[in-house]
N, C-alpha and C positions, 0 to 999 in steps of 0.2 A: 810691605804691609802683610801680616800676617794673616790668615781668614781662618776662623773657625770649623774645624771637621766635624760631622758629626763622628763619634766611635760606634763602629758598625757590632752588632751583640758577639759576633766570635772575638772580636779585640777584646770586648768586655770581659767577655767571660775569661781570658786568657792571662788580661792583666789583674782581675779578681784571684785567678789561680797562684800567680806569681806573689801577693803580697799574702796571702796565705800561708806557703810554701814559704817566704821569709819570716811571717811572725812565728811560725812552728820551730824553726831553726833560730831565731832568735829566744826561746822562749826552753829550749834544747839545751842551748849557750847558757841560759842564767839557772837553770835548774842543775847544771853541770859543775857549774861554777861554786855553788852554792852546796852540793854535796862534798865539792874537793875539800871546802873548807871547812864544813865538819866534819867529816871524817878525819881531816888533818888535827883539827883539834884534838876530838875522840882518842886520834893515836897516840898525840903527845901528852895528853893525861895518865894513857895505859904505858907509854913507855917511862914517864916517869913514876909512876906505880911501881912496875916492877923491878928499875933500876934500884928505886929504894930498897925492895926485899932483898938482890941479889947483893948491893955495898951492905946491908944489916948482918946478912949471911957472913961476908969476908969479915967484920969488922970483930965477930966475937971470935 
């Protein structure tokens, strides 16, 4: 049978620290995430931008 601890205020404060420390790193991870892919975008617009100019160049 299991018995109830109380958590003494340094546990507290430590596992307060801890889910902190993960939602800032989880929060890291999606703002990460989230630049890759537009910047990914951004670049495949600009590289299809300028593939155009450069085949219009060869073409004449």
């Amino acid at each position: 049978m299991m018995v109830p601890v109380a958590i003494e205020p340094d546990e507290h404060q430590s596992r307060r620290a801890l889910v902190l420390l993960a939602l800032f790193v989880l929060g890291c991870a999606v703002v990460a995430a989230g630049a890759a892919l537009g910047l990914g975008t951004v670049w495949q617009d600009v590289h299809e931008w300028v593939f155009a100019r450069v085949a219009g160049d060869r073409a004449v």
